[in-house]
PAFIVEX-747984 format. One line per field, with one value per residue: residue in three letters; z, y, x of N, C-alpha, C, O in turn. Coordinates in steps of 0.05 Angstrom, whole numbers. Atoms other than C-alpha are relative to their C-alpha. Layout:
BEGIN
kolnu = [ALA;...] .
npz = [Z;...] .
npy = [Y;...] .
npx = [X;...] .
capz = [Z;...] .
capy = [Y;...] .
capx = [X;...] .
cpz = [Z;...] .
cpy = [Y;...] .
cpx = [X;...] .
opz = [Z;...] .
opy = [Y;...] .
opx = [X;...] .
//
This chain:
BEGIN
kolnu = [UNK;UNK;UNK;UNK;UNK;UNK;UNK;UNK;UNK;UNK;UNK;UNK;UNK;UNK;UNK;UNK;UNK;UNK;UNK;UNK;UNK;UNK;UNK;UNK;UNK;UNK;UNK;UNK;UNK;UNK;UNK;UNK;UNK;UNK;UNK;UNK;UNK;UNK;UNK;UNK;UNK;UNK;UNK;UNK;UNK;UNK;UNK;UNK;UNK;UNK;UNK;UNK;UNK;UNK;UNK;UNK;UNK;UNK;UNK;UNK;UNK;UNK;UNK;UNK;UNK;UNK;UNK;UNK;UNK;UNK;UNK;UNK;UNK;UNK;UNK;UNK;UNK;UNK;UNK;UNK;UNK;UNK;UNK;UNK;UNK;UNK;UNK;UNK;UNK;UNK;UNK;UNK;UNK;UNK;UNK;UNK;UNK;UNK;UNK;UNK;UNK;UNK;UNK;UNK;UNK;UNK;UNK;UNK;UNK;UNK;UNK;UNK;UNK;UNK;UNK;UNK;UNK;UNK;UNK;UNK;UNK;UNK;UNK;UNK;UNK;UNK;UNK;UNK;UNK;UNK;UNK;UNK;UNK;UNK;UNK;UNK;UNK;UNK;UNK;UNK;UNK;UNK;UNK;UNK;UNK;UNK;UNK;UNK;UNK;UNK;UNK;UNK;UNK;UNK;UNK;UNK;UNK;UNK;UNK;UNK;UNK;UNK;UNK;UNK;UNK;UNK;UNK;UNK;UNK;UNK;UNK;UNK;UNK;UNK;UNK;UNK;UNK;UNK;UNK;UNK;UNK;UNK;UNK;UNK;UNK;UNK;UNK;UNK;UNK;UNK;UNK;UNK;UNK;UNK;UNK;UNK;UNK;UNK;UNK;UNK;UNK;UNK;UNK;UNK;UNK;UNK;UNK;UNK;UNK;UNK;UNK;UNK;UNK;UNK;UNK;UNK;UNK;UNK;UNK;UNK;UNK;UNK;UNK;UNK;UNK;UNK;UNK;UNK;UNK;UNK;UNK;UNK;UNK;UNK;UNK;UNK;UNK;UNK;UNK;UNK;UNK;UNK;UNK;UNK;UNK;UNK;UNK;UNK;UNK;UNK;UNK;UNK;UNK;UNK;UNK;UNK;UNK;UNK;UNK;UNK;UNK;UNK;UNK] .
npz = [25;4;-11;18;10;-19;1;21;0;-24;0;-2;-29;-17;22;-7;-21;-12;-1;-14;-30;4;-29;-28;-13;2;-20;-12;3;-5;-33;-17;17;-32;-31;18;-2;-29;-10;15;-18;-30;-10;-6;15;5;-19;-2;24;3;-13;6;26;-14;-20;23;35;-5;-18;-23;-23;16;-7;33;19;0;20;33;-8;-4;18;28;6;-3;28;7;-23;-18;-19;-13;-7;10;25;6;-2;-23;-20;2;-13;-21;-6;-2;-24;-24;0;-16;-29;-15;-25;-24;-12;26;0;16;-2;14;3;29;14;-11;14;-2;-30;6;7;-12;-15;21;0;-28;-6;-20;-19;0;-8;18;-9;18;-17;20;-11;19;-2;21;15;-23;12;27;2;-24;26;27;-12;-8;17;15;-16;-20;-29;-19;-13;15;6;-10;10;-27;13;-27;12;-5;-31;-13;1;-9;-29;-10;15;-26;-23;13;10;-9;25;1;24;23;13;34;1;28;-9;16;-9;9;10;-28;-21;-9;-19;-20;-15;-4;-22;-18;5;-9;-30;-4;5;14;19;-7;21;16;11;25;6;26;-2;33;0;-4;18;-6;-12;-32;-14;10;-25;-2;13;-18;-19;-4;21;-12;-35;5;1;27;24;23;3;14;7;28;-9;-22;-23;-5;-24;-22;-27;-24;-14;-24;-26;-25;-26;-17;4;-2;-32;2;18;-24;-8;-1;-3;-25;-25;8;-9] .
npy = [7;14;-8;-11;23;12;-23;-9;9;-3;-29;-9;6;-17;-23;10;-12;-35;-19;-1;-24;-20;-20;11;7;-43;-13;18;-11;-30;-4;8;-21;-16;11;-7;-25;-7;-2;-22;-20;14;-16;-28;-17;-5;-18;-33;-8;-1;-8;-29;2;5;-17;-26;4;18;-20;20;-9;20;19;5;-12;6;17;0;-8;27;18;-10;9;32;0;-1;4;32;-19;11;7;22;-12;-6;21;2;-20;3;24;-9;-11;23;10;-12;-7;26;5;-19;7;-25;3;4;-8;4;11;-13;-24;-3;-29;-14;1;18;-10;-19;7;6;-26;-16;11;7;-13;-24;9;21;-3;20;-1;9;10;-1;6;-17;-35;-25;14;-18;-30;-19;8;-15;-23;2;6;-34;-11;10;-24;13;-12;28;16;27;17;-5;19;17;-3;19;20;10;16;-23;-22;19;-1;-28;-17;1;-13;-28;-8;12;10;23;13;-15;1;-2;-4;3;4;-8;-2;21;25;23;-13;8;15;-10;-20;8;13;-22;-13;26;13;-16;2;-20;3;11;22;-18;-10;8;-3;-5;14;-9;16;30;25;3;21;-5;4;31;11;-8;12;22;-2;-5;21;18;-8;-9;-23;-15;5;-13;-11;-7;-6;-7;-22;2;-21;26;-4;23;-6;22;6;17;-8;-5;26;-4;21;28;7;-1;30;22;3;-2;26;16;-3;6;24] .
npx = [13;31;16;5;24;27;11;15;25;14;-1;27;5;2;16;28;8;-12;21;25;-5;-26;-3;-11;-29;-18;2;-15;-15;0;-13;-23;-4;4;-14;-32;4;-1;-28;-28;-6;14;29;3;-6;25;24;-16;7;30;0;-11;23;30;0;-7;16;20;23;5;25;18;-16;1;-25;-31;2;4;-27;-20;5;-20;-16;-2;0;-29;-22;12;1;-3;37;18;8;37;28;-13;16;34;11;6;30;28;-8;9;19;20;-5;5;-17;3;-18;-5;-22;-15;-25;-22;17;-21;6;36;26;21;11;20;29;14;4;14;17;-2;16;-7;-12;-27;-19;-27;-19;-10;-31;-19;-30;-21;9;-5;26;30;-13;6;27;16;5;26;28;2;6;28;22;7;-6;-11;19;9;-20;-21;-28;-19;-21;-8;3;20;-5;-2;16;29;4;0;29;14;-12;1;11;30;15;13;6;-7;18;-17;-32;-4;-27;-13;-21;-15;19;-11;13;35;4;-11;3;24;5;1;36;25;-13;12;29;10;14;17;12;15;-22;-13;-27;-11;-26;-16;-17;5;-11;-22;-4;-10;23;13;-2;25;16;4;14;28;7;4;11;23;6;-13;14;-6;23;-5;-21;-4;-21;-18;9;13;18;3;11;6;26;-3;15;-24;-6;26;18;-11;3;30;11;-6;29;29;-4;-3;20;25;-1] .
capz = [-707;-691;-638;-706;-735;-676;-671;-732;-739;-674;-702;-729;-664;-631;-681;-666;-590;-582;-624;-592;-525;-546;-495;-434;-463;-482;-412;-387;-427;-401;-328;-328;-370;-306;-254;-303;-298;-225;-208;-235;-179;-99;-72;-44;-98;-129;-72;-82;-154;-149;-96;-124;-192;-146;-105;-168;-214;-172;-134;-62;-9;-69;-56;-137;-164;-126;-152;-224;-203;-192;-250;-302;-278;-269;-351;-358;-297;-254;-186;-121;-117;-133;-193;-215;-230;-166;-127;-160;-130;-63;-69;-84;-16;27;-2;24;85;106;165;224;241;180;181;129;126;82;73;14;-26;11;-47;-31;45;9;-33;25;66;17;30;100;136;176;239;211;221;184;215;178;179;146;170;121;158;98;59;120;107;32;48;109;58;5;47;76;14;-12;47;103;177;228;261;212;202;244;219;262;238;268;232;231;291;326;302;320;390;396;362;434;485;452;414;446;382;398;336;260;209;149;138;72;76;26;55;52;30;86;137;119;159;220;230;210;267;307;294;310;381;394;381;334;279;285;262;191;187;111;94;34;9;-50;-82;-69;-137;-110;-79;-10;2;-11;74;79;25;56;128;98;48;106;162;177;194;132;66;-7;-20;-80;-129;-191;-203;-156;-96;-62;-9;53;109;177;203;263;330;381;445;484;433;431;515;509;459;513;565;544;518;580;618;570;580] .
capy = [-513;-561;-508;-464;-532;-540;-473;-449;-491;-461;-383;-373;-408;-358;-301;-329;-317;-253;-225;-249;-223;-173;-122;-170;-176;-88;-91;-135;-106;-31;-60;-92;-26;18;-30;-12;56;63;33;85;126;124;131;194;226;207;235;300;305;292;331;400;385;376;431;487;458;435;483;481;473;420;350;333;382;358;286;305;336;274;237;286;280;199;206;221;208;146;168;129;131;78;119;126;54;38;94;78;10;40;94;40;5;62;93;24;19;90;80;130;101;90;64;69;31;70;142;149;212;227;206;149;184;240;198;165;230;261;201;195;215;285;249;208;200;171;145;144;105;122;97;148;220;255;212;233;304;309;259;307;369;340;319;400;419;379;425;374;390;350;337;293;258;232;212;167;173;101;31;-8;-58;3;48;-7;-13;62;73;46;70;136;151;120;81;19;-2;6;6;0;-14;-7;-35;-4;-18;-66;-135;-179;-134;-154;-212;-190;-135;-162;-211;-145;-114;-179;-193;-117;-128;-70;-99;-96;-148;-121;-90;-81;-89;-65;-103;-72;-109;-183;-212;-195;-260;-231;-236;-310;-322;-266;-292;-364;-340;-303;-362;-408;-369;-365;-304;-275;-267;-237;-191;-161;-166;-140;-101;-129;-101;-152;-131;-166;-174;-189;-227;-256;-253;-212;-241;-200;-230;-289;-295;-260;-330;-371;-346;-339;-414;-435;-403;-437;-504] .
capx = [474;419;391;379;347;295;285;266;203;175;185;115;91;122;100;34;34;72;20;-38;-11;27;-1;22;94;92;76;123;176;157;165;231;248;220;256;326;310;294;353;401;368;363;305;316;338;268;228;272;260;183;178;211;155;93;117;129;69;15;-49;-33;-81;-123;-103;-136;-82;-23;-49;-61;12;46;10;42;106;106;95;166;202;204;181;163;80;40;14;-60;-83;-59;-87;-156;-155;-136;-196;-249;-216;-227;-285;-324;-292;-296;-247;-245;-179;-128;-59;-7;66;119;95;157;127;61;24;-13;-23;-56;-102;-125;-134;-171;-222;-227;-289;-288;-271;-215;-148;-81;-29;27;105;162;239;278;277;296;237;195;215;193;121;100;112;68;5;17;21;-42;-80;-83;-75;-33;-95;-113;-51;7;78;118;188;209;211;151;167;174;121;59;67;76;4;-25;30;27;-20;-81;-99;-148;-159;-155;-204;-151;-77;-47;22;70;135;197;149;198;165;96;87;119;90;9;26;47;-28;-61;-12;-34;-107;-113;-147;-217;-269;-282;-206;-187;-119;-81;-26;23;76;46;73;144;185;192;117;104;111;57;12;19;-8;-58;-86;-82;-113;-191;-183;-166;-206;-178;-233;-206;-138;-104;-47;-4;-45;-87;-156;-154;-209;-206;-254;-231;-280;-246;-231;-291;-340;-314;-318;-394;-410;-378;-421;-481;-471;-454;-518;-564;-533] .
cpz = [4;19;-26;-20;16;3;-20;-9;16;-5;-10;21;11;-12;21;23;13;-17;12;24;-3;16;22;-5;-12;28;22;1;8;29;4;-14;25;14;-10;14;33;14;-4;18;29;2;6;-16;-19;10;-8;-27;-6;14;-8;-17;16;17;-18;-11;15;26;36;17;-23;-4;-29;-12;15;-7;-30;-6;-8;-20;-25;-4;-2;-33;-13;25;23;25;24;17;-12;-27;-2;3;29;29;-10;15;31;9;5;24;19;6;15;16;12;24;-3;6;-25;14;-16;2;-29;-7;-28;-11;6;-21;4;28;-15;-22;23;25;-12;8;24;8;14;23;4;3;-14;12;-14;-4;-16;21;3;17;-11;-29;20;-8;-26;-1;17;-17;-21;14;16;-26;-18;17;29;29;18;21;-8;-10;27;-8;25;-24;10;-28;7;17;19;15;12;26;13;-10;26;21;-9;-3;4;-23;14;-22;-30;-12;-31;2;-32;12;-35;0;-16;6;21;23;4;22;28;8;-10;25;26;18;12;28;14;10;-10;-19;15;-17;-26;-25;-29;4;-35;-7;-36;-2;6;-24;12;24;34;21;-1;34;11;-14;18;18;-18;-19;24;29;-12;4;-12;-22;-24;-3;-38;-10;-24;7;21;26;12;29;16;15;17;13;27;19;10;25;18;-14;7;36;5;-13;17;24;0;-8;27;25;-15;2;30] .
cpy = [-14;17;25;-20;2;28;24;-1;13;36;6;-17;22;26;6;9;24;18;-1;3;24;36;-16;1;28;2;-7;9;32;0;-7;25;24;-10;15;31;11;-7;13;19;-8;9;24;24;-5;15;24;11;9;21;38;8;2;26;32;-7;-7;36;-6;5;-25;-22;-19;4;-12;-31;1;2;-23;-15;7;1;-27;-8;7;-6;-15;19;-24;-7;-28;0;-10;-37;-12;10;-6;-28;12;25;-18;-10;23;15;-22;-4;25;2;32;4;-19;-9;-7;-13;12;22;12;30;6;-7;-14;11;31;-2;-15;24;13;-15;-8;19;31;-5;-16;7;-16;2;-14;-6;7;-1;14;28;16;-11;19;29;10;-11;18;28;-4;-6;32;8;-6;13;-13;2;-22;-14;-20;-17;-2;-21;-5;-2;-27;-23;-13;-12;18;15;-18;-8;29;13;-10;14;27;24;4;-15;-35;-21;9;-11;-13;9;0;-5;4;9;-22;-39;-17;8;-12;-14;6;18;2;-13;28;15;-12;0;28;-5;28;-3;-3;-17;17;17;-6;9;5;-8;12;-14;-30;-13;-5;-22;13;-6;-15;-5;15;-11;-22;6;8;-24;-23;2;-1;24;23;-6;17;7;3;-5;6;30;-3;8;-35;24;-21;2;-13;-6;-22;26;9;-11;12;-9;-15;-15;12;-21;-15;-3;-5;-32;-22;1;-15;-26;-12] .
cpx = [-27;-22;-20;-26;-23;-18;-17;-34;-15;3;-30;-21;0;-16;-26;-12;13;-24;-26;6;22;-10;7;25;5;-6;24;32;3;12;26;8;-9;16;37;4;-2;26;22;-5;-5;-28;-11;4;-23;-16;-2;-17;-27;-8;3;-20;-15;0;-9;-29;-25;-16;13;-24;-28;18;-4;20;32;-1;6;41;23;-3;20;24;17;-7;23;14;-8;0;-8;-31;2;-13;-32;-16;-3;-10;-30;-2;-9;-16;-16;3;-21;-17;-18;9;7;17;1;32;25;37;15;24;17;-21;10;-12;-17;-19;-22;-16;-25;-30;-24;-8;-28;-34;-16;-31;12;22;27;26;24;26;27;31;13;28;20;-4;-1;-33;-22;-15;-14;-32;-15;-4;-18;-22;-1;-5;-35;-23;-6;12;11;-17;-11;18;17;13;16;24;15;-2;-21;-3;-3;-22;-42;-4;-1;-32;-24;12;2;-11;-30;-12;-8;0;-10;-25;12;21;7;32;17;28;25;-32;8;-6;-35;-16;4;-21;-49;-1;5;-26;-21;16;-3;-31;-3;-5;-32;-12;-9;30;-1;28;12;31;14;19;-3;11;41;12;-18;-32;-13;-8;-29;-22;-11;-15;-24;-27;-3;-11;-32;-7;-1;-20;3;-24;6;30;10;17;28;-6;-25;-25;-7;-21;2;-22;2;-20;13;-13;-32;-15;-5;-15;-31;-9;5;-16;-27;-6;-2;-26;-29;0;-7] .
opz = [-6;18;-20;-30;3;1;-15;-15;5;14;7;14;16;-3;38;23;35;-7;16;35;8;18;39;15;-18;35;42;20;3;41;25;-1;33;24;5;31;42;29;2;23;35;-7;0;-11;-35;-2;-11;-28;-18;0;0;-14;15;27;-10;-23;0;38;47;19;-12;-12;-35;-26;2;-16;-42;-21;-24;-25;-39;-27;-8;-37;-38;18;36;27;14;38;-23;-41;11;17;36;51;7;26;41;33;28;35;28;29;34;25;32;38;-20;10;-31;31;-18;27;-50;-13;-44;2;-9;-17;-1;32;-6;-27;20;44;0;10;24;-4;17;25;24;7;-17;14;-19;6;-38;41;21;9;-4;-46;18;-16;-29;-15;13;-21;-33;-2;22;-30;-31;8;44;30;19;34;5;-27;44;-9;46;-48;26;-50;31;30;37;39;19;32;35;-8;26;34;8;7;-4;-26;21;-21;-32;-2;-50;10;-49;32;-54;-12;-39;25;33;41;23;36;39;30;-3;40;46;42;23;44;37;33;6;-33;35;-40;-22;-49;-36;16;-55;5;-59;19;9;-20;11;46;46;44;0;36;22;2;33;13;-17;-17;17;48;-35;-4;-3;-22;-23;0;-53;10;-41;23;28;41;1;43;10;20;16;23;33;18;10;30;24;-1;23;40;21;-3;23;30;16;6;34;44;-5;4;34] .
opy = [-6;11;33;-15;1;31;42;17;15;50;19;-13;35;35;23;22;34;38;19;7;31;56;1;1;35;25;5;9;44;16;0;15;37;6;27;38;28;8;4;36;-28;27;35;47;14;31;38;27;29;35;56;31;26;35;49;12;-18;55;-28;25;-29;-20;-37;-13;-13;-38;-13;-11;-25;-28;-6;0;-28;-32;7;-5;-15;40;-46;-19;-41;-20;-26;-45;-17;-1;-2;-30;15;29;-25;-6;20;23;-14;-23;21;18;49;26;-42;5;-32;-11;2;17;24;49;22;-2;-5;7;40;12;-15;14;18;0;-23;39;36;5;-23;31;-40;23;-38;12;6;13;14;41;37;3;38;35;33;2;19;37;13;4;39;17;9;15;0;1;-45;-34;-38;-33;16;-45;7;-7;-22;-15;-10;-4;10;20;-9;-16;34;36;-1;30;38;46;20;-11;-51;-46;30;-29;-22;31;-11;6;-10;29;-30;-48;-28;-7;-18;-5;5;14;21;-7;28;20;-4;2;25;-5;44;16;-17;-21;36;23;-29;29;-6;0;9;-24;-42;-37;-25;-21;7;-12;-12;-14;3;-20;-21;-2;-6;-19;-40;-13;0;33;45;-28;36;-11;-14;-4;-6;49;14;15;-56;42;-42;26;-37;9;-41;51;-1;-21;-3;-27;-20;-33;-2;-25;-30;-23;-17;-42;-43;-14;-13;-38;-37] .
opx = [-48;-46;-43;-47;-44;-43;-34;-49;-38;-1;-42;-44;-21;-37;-31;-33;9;-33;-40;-15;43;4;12;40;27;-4;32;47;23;27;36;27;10;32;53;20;13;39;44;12;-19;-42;-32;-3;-23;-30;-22;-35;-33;-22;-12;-29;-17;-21;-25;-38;-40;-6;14;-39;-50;41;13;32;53;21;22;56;41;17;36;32;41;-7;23;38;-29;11;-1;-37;20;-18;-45;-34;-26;-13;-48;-23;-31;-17;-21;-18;-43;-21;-30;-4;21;4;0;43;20;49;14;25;9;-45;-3;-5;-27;-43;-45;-40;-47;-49;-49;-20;-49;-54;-35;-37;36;45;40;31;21;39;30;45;3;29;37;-24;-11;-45;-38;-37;-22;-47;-39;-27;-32;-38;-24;-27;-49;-46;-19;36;3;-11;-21;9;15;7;22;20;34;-8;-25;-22;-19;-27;-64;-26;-9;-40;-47;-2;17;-8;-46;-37;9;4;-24;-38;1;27;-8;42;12;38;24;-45;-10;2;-51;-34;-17;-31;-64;-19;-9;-31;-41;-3;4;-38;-14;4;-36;-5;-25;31;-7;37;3;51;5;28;18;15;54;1;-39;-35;-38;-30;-47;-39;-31;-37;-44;-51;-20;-12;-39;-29;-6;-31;-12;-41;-4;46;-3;16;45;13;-31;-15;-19;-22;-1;-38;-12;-23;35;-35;-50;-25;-23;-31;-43;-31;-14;-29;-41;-23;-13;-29;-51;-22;-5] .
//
């Protein structure tokens, strides 16, 4: 009874600010309304689904049309991209940082691997992880299908811990130009410190971080918010642009020298 008393007073209050944000809580309400929805299916049985549509409905051999592909059916049916606004952040990323040397973390439906393909210089290259082999399976089919040659890609079928030490003993990979990490979020950390205890970031590295409002990536955040080597370039959307700007160690020991011969 008296929560009906207290409450009453405070309804055109609320009135008040659900309509003046009332696109933040239709958006709010659309996402826990997606999360509902996604969970009714596995993952894989997303991939599949998307996968069979993009395959039937989309140009192949044009990596636009098997985009536009994916957009039309992510307008009815929950699916496992990133989806358009999403992918426009991660254009703008990799259009300005042009990377030679690209590497992705969860490959899930090939979509995001085939927007950043698409953008890659001539010479470039995407290296790209996925855990799931039957995921693997339907993301390696859609970046074929989008027209792209295994010379310009390679899928490591391995878990991330895994797949980052095998991109030197391997692969011959020095160093990256641009990671987009689009995996499990409790991986993040881990496996940036992986990159860096490698030395395959170079100075300059951009990083692409999805899913940062979600808990799991407060430990990542933290490091990167409390390192100098780190700098939020860009964020919105839940996506965050990182740069590295740590000296590497041969600089670093060329400044030391030459220091030392002038003293």
């Amino acid at each position: 009874m008296w929560l009906s008393v207290v409450a009453l007073p405070l309804l055109p209050v609320i009135a008040t600010l659900v309509f003046h944000y009332r696109e933040r809580v239709g958006a709010l309400f659309r996402s826990v309304f997606h999360r509902r929805k996604m969970s009714s299916f596995t993952q894989r049985s997303l991939e599949r689904r998307t996968h069979s549509f993009v395959l039937m409905n989309s140009t192949h051999g044009k990596p636009e049309s098997v985009l536009q592909t994916f957009e039309c059916y992510s307008q009815t049916q929950p699916t496992c991209s990133i989806g358009q606004e999403k992918g426009e952040f991660l254009d703008s990323t990799v259009s300005r940082a042009a990377p030679l040397q690209a590497l992705e973390l969860g490959t899930h439906c090939g979509y995001s691997a085939i927007r950043i393909l698409r953008l890659l210089p001539a010479s470039g290259k995407l290296y790209t992880v996925e855990h799931d082999p039957d995921t693997a399976d339907v993301g390696e089919e859609m970046i074929l299908v989008a027209g792209f040659k295994h010379s310009q890609f390679q899928l490591l079928i391995s878990q991330s811990c895994t797949a980052i030490p095998q991109l030197q003993s391997q692969f011959g990979v020095q160093s990256l130009d641009l990671v987009f990490m689009d995996h499990d979020v409790a991986e993040y950390l881990p496996d940036l410190r992986a990159l860096e205890e490698g030395g395959l970031l170079t100075k300059g590295c951009i990083i692409v971080v999805n899913n940062t409002h979600l808990p799991g990536a407060k430990e990542f955040l933290r490091y990167i918010h409390n390192s100098s080597h780190y700098s939020v370039c860009f964020q919105a959307l839940g996506m965050q642009e990182i740069r590295y700007q740590a000296t590497n160690t041969t600089e670093e020991l060329t400044v030391t020298l030459s220091n030392q011969m002038v003293t």
